[in-house]
Structure formats: structure tokens, C-alpha cells
C-alpha positions in Angstrom: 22.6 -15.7 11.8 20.1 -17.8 10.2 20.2 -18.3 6.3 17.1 -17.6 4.0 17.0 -22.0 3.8 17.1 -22.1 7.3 14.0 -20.0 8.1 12.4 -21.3 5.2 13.0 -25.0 6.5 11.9 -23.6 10.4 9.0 -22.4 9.3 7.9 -25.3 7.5 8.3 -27.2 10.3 6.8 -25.6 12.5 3.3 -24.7 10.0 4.4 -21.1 10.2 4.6 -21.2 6.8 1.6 -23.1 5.8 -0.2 -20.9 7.7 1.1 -17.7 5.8 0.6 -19.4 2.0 -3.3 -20.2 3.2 -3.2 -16.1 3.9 -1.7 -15.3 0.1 -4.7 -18.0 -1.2 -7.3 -16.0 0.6 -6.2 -13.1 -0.1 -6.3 -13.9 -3.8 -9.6 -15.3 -4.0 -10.6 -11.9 -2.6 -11.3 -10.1 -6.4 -10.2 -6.6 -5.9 -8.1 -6.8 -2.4 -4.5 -6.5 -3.7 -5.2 -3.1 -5.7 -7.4 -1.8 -3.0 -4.3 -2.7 -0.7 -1.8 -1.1 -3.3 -3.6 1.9 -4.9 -6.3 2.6 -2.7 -4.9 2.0 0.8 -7.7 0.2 2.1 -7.9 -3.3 3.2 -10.7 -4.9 5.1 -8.7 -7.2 6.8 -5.3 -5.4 7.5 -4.2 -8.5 9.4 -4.6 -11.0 6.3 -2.5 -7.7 4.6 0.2 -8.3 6.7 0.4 -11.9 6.5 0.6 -11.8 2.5 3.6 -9.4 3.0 5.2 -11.3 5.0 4.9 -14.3 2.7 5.8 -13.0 -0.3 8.8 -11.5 2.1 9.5 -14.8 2.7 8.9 -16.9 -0.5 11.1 -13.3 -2.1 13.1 -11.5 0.0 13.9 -9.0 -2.5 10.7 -8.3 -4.2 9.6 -4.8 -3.2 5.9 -5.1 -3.2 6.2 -7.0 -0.6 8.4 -5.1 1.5 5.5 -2.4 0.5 2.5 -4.1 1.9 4.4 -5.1 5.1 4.8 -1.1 6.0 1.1 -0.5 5.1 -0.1 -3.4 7.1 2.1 -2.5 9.9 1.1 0.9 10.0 -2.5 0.4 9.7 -2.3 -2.3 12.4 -0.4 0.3 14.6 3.0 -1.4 14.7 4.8 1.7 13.4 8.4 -0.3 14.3 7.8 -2.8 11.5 6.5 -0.8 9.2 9.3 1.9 9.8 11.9 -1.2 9.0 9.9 -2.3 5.9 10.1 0.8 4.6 13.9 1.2 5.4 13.9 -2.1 3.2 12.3 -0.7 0.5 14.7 2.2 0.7 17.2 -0.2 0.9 16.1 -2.8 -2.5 15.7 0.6 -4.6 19.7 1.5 -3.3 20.9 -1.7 -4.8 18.3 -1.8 -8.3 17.0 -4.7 -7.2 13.3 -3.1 -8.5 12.7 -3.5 -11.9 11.3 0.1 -13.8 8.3 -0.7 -13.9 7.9 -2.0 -10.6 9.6 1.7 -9.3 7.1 3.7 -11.7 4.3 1.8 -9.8 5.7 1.4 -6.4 7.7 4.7 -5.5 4.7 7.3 -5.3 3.5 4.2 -3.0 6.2 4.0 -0.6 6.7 8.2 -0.4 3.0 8.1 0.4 3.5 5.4 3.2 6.4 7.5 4.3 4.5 10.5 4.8 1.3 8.7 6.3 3.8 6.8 9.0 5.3 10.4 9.8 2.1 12.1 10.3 0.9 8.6 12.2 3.7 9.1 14.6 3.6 12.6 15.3 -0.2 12.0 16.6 
């Protein structure tokens, strides 16, 4: 299996992840996007969504927002799979406290939300 270095060191040579640090950038100099993302589940680009989960995934394997905006990306984009095994992640990094407090007061009604709206998603 590969090690975090090793897909790290893959992905940089192969621009993967050049390409997925220009996404984080744009999705920064949009003022507003993240919290739209977050706390009003609305993105206007649910593909740039994605590719800021999956570097901050990346970059921090165990920092939960991440895992967070992966599901709602995923399920917004239609790939209920991936956002079904973010979630299980999620699940996963609360288990094991790897959260901090605040991050769970902030980020739990988030992920039971994105829970629910993949359920009632998949039942269509």
C-alpha cells in the first residue's frame, strides 16, 4: 500500500498536485465560497468544491473539514460512492478524537445533515 509520502511525491510528479493547490487558491480568492460551501450548502462550482477537499485531504489526511466537503461535493456532483466513504471517514476521525471541540460543535450538525441529504439522495 502506498504511504501518505509516496502519494504525496506521485502526485507531484505527475502535476496532480499542482493542479489541486491552484483549486484551494481559487477557491480562496472566491470571498464568501468556503462558508456558502460549509453553512449554506451551496457552491457554484461543485467541481472546484471537490478539488479543495481533496487537497486539503491530501495536504491533511486527518483534518475533518475536509473529509466534509469531499461528501458534499460528491454528493452534489452525483457520486454518492465517494461521498458515502467520506462520510464513513468523518465517522471514522470523530471515533478516534482526532476533531478538536470546536471543530465537532461546528462540523457535526454538518455531517448528520450530509448524512441525511445522501440518504434521501439515494432513495430517489
Amino acid at each position: 500500500m502506498e504511504s501518505h509520502e509516496e502519494k504525496l511525491r506521485r502526485l507531484y510528479d505527475t502535476g496532480q498536485l499542482s493542479r489541486l493547490s491552484g483549486a484551494i487558491d481559487k477557491a480562496l480568492d472566491d470571498d464568501g465560497f468556503v462558508e456558502a460551501l460549509l453553512l449554506q450548502d451551496s457552491a457554484g462550482d461543485w467541481q472546484l468544491a471537490l478539488e479543495l477537499g481533496q487537497y486539503l485531504t491530501l495536504i491533511y489526511p486527518n483534518l475533518l473539514v475536509g473529509q466534509v466537503i469531499v461528501a458534499r461535493a460528491s454528493r452534489h456532483l452525483g457520486a454518492h460512492s465517494e461521498a458515502s466513504t467520506a462520510l464513513r471517514i468523518c465517522q471514522e476521525l470523530v471515533r478516534r478524537g482526532a476533531a478538536s471541540a470546536m471543530d465537532l460543535d461546528v462540523l457535526m450538525p454538518i455531517i448528520e445533515a450530509e448524512e441525511r441529504a445522501l440518504l434521501d439522495d439515494m432513495s430517489c
